[in-house]
C-alpha positions in Angstrom: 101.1 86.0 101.3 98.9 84.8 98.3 100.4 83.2 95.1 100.5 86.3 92.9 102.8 88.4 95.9 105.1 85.0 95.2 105.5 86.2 91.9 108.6 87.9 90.7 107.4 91.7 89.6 108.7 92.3 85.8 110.1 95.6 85.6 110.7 97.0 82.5 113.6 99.0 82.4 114.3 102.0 79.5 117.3 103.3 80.1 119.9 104.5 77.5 123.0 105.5 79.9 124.4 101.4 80.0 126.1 102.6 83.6 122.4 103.3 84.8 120.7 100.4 83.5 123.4 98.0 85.3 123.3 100.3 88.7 119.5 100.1 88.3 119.1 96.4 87.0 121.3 95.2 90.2 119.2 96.9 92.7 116.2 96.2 91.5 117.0 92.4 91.3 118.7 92.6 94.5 115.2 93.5 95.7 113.5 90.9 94.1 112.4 91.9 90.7 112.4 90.5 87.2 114.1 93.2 85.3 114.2 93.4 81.3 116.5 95.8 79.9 115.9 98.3 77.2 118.4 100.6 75.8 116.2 102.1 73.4 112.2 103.0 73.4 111.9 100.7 70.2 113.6 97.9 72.3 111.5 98.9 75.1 108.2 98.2 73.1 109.1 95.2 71.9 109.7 93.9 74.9 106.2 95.1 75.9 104.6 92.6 73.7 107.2 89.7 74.3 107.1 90.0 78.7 104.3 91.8 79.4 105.9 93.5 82.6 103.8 94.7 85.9 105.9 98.3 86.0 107.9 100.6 83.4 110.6 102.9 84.6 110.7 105.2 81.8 113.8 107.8 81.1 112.5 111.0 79.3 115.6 111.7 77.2 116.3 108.4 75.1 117.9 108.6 71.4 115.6 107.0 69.0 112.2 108.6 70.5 111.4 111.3 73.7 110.3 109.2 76.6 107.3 111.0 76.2 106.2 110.1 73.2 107.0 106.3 73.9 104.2 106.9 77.1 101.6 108.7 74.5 101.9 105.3 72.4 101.5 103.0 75.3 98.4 105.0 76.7 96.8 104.7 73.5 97.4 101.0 73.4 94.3 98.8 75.2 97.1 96.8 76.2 99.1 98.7 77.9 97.7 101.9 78.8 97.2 100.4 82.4 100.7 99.7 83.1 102.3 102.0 85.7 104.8 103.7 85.2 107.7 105.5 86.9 109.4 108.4 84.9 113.8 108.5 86.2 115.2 111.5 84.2 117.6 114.3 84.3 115.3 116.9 83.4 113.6 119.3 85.8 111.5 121.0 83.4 108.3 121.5 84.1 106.8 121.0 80.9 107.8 118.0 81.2 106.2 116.7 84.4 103.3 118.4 83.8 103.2 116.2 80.5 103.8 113.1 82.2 101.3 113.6 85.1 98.9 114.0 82.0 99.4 111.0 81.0 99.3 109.0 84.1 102.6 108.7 85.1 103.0 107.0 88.8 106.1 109.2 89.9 108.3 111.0 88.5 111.8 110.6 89.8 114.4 113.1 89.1 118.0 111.6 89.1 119.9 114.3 90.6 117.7 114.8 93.5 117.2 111.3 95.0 119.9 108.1 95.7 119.5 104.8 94.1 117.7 103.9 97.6 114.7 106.1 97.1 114.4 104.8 93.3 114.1 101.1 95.0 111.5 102.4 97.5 109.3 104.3 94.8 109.7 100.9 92.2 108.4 98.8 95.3 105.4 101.2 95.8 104.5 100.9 92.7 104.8 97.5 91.8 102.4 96.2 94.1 
C-alpha cells in the first residue's frame, strides 16, 4: 500500500433528498471515505473549490440547477473537468444517460434498480 492509497478518498456528495444524503453519507464513511455533503448544486460547487474531492456522486434532479447542467460547468472548468463522477438518480430516461455518457460520466446509477450495497461498490471502483 503506498501513501496516497492511505489517504482518505473525498467524495463529494450532491444530493437534495436529506434521507439519502444521510443513508449515503453513512455508508460511504463506513467504507472509508471523506464525504462532503451538498444539498444543492450551488453548495456542491462551492465546495468544489473549498475540498477539492477525488469523486462526485451527482443526482440529476436537484432544485436550484439539473444535475446536468452542474456536470456541463464542471467539464468546462480546467479544474475540474477530470474529476469522476458517478450520476445516482431516479430517472430512467434515456436522454438523460445518453447526455451524461457525453459528458464523461463514470456510471450512472439508477436508484430504483440497485441497493445501497451496489452504490458502495460502484463509489469504490471509482475512487481509485
Amino acid at each position: 500500500m503506498d501513501e496516497k492509497d492511505k489517504i482518505k478518498k473525498a467524495v463529494l456528495l450532491v444530493e437534495d433528498d436529506s434521507l439519502l444524503l444521510a443513508l449515503y453519507s453513512a455508508k460511504l464513511k463506513k467504507d472509508g471515505f471523506e464525504v462532503i455533503p451538498a444539498h444543492t448544486c450551488g453548495e456542491g460547487l462551492a465546495a468544489i473549490k473549498q475540498h477539492e474531492p477525488d469523486l462526485i456522486v451527482l443526482d440529476l434532479k436537484m432544485p436550484d440547477m439539473p444535475g446536468l447542467e452542474f456536470l456541463k460547468i464542471l467539464r468546462e472548468d480546467p479544474k475540474t473537468q477530470n474529476i469522476k463522477v458517478v450520476i445516482i438518480t431516479s430517472s430512467d430516461r434515456e436522454e438523460d444517460r445518453i447526455c451524461a455518457e457525453k459528458l464523461g460520466v463514470s456510471e450512472y446509477y439508477i436508484k430504483s434498480e440497485s441497493g445501497l450495497e451496489q452504490l458502495g461498490n460502484i463509489i469504490k471502483d471509482n475512487a481509485k
